[in-house]
C-alpha positions as CSV (number, residue, x, y, z in Angstrom):
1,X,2.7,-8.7,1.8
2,X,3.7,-9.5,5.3
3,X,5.8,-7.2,7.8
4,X,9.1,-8.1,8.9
5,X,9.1,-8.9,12.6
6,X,5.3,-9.0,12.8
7,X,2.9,-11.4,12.8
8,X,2.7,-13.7,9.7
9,X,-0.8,-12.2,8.4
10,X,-1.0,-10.7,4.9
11,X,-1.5,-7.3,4.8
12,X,-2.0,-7.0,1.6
13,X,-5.8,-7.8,0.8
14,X,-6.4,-4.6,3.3
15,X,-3.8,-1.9,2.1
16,X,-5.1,-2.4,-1.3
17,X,-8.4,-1.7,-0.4
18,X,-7.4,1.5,1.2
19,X,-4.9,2.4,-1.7
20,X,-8.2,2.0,-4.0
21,X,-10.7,4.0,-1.3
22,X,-7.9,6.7,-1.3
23,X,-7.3,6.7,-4.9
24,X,-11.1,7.0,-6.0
25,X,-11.8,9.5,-3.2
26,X,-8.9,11.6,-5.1
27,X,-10.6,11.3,-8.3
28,X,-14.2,12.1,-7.1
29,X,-12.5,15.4,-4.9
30,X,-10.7,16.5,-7.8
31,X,-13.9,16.2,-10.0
32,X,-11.9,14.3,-12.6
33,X,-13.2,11.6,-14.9
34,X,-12.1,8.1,-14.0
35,X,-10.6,6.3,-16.3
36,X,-8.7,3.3,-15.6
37,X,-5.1,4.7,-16.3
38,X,-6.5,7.7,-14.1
39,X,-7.3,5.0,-11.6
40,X,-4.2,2.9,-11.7
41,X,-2.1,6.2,-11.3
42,X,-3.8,6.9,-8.1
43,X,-3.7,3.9,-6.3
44,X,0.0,3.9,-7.4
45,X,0.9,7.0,-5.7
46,X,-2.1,5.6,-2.9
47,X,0.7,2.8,-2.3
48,X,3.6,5.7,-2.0
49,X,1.9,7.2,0.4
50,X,1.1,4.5,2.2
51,X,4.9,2.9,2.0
52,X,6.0,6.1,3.4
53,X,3.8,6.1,6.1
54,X,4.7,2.6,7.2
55,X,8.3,3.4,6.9
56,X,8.0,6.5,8.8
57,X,6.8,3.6,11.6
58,X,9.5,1.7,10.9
59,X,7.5,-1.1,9.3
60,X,9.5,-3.0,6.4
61,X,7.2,-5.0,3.7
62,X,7.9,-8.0,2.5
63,X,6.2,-10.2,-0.3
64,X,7.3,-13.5,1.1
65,X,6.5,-15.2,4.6
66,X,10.0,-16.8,5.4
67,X,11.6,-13.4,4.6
68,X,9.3,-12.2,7.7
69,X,12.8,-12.9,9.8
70,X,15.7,-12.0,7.6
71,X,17.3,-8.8,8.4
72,X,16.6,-5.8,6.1
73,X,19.3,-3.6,5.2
């Protein structure tokens, strides 16, 4: 996952591990047992959150390196 207009590093390895950190702290706060549909729900709404948040910086993802430079509409 690169962002477009940034440097050509991929973000990706590191936002997962967040959406994974955020998504098992949710669990563990919430006292609920993990499962790994529990698991996989959480770090899918972990990646909402964090798209919103990168949006709301106006940061657009991409998944591919040349499309670093296209314009997003």
């Amino acid at each position: 996952m690169f962002f477009i207009n940034e440097l050509p590093i991929n973000h990706e390895p590191s936002l997962n591990y967040i959406a994974k950190a955020w998504a098992e702290n949710e669990l563990i706060d919430d006292d609920i047992c993990v499962t790994e549909e529990r698991l996989e729900y959480e770090v899918d709404m972990a990646w909402s959150c964090l798209e919103d948040m990168l949006s709301f910086e106006g940061l657009k993802m991409t998944t591919e390196w040349w499309d670093r430079k296209r314009e997003v509409n």
